[in-house]
C-alpha positions in Angstrom: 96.3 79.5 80.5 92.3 80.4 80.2 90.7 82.6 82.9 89.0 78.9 84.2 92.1 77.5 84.8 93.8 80.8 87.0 90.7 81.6 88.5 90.9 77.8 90.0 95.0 77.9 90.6 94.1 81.5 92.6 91.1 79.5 94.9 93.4 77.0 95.8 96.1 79.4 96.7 93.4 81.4 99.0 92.7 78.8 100.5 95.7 77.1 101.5 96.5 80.4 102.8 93.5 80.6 105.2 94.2 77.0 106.5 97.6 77.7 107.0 96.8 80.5 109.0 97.1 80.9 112.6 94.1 81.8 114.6 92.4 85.0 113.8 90.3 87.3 115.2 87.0 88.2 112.8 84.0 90.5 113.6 81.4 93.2 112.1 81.9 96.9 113.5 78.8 99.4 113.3 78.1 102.9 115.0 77.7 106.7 114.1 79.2 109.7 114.9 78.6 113.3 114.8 81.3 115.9 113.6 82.1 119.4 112.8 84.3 121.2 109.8 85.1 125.3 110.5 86.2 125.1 106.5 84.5 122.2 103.9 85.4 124.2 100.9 89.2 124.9 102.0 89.2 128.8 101.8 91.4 131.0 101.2 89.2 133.8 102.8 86.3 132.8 105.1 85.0 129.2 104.8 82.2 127.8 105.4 81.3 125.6 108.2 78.8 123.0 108.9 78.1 119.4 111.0 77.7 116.3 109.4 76.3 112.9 111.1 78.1 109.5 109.5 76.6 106.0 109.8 79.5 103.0 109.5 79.9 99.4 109.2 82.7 97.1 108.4 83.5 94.1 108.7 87.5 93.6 109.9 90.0 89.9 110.3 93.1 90.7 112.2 95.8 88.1 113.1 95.7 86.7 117.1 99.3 85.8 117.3 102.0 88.6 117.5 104.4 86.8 115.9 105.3 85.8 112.1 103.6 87.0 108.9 99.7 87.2 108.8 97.3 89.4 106.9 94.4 91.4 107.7 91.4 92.5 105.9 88.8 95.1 106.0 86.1 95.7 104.6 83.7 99.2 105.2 80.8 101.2 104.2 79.8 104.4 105.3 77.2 107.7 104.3 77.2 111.0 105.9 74.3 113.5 105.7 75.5 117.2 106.2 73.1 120.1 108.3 73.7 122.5 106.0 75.7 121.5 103.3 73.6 118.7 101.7 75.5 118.2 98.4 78.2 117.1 100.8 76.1 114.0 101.7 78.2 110.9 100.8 78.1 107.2 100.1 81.3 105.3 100.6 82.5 101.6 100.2 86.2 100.2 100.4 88.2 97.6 100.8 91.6 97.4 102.5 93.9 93.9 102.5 97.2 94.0 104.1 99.9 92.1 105.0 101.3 92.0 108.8 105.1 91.2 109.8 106.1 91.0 113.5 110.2 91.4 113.5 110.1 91.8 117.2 107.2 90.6 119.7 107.0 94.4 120.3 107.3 95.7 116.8 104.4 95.4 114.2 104.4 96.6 110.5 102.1 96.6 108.1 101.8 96.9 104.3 98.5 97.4 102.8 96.7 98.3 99.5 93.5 100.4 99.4 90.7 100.9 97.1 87.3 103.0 97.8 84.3 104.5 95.4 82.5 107.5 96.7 79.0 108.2 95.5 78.3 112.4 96.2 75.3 114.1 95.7 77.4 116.8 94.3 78.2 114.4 91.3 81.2 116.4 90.3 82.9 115.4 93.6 82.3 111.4 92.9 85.3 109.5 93.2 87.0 106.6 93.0 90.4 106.1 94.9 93.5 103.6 95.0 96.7 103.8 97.2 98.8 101.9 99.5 100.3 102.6 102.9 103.3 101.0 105.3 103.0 101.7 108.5 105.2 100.7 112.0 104.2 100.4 115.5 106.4 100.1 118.8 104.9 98.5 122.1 106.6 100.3 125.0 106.0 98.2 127.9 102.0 97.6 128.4 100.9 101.2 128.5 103.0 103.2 125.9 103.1 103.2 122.1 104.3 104.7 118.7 103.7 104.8 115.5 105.2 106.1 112.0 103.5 105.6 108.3 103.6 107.1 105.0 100.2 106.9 102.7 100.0 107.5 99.0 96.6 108.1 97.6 95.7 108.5 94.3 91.9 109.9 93.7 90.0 110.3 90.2 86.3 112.8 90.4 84.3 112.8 87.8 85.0 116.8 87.3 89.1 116.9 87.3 89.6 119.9 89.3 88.2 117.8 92.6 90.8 115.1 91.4 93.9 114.9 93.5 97.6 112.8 94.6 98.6 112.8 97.9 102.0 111.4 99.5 101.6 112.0 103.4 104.2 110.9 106.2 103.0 110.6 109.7 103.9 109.9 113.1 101.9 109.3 116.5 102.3 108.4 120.1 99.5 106.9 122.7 99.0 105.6 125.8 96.9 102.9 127.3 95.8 104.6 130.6 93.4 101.3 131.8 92.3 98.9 130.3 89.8 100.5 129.0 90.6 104.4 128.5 93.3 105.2 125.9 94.3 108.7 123.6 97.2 109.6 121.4 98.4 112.3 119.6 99.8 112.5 115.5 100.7 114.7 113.6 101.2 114.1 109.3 102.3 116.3 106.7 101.4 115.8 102.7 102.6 117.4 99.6 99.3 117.0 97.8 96.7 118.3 95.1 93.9 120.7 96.7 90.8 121.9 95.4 90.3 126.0 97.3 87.4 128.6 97.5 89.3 132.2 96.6 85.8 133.6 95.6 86.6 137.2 96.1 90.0 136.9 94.7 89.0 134.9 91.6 86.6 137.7 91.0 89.4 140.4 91.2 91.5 138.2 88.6 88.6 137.6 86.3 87.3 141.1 86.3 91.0 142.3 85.1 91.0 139.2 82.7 87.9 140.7 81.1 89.1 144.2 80.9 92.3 142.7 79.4 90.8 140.9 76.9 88.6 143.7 75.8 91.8 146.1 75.3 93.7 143.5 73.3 90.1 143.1 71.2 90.6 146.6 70.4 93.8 146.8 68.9 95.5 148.3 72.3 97.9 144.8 73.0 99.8 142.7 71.2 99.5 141.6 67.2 97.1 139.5 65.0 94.5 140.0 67.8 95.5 137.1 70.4 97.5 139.8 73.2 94.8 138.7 75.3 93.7 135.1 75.0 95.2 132.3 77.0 95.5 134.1 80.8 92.6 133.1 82.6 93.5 131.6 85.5 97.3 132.0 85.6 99.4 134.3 87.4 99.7 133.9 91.2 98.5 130.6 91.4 100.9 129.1 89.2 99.0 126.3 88.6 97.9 126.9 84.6 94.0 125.7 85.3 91.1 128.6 84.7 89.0 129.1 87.9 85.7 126.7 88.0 82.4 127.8 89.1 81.2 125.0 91.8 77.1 125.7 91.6 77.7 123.3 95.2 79.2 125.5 96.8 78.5 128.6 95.2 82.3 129.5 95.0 84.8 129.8 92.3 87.4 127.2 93.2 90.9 125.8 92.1 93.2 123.4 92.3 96.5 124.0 93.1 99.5 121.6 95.0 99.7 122.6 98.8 101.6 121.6 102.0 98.9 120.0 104.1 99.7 119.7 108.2 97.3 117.8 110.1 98.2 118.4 113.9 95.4 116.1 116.4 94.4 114.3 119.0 92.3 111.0 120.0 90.5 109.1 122.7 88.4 106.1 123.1 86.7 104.2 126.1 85.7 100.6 126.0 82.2 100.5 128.1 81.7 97.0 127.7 83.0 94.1 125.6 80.7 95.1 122.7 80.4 99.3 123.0 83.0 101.6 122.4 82.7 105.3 122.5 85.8 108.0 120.8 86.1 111.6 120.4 88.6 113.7 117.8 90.1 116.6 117.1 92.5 117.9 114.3 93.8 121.4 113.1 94.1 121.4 109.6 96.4 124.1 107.4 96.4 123.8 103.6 99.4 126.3 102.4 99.6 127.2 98.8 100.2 129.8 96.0 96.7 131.1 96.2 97.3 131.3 100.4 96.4 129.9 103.6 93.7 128.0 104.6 93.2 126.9 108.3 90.2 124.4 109.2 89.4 122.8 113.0 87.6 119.6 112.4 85.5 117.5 115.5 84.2 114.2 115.7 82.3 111.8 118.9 80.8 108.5 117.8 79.9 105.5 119.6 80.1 101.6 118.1 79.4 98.4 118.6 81.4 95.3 117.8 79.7 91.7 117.3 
């Protein structure tokens, strides 16, 4: 079969699947928001903090009906600019198609696929990323709500070390105090790959690498001359990758596999049929060979839905 042929057979099949359909709700989503990060390069020691403002748009279908199979689709762009921290400043365009089941009128669950490019003015940080995600919620009467998912992310950087695969469970509750007023709490855990700023400690190691390698130059380790080569890097982090120098964030920084354990909380108002407003908080905790890193992260935004 030529591409002609299955591009046509894959039309038809779209678009029996729209007409088949049942009612749907489509619309475009814009706003900012303005946030704070105690800890952008994930320190071991210190950190360094900074706001960020982030501009959005998206354009999202979601099923009417609360029963059956449906799908959803969503579609988003976004760019931040940081205070401070301008090689942080970001460009960022996804796409996100799922598929909806309803086994009870109170019990949604959702199976999705995802797929974004990020365009950072630190170029070694660029990325592109897949991954998919299932996800559950429970309606508890008309206030009350729950929710479980597990995410699995897979990112490539154009410099490896920023690089990174993440498997992350979750689980939140919310409630629906008016109509308009709502806020929920989550928390997630992830095994995952981390990029970390140990500057002063990387300095430490690489200072005793040096002196190493000069004794083993001069005949005082090992045989045939190589007692020194090959430890840069090693030891306590256990990960086998030599430190990098980021000029970004003037830092040494490695990668390493860490718990991560994201512990937050969210509101929203709905003003009017059209303006929204939300604020959020997490505690972030990255634990790994090289040590603990702890980060409090803010965000208010308003939107607008037409």
């Amino acid at each position: 079969m030529n591409r002609t042929n299955y591009g046509i057979i894959l039309s038809i099949i779209f678009i029996f699947i729209l007409l088949s359909s049942p009612p749907a709700f489509s619309g475009w989503e814009t706003g900012a928001k303005a946030g704070y990060d105690s800890n952008i390069d994930r320190a071991v020691k210190g950190g360094i903090s900074d706001t960020f403002m982030t501009g959005f748009l998206s354009f999202t279908r979601e099923p009417k009906e609360d029963t059956g199979t449906d799908w959803s689709l969503n579609l988003g762009l976004e760019g931040a600019r940081y205070a401070e921290s301008t090689f942080l400043n970001y460009g960022m365009a996804s796409i996100t198609p799922s598929i909806i089941f309803y086994p009870h009128a109170k019990w949604r669950v959702d199976i999705l696929s995802f797929a974004q490019a990020i365009a950072v003015k630190d170029e070694e940080q660029s990325s592109v990323a897949f991954g998919g995600e299932i996800s559950m919620k429970q309606l508890w009467g008309p206030r009350y709500y729950t929710g479980e998912y597990f995410i699995y992310t897979d990112s490539k950087a154009d410099v490896e070390i920023f690089s990174y695969k993440d498997k992350a469970v979750g689980v939140y509750a919310g409630v629906n105090w008016t109509d308009a007023f709502w806020s929920e709490i989550g928390y997630e855990f992830s095994r995952c790959d981390s990029f970390r700023a140990v500057e002063e400690i990387i300095n430490t190691e690489i200072v005793a690498s040096q002196i190493f390698i000069s004794q083993a130059g001069n005949g005082g380790q090992g045989n045939n001359g190589n007692g020194g080569t090959g430890q840069e890097g090693k030891g306590q982090y256990g990960t086998g990758n030599s430190p990098r120098y980021s000029e970004a964030y003037n830092e040494y920084i490695i990668s390493e596999p860490v718990n991560r354990q994201i512990a937050g909380i969210n509101t929203g108002y709905q003003f009017t049929r059209h303006v929204f407003s939300f604020i959020n908080y997490a505690y972030v905790s990255y634990k790994g060979d090289a040590g603990d890193s702890v980060s409090h992260t803010g965000v208010i935004g308003v939107g607008y839905t037409f």
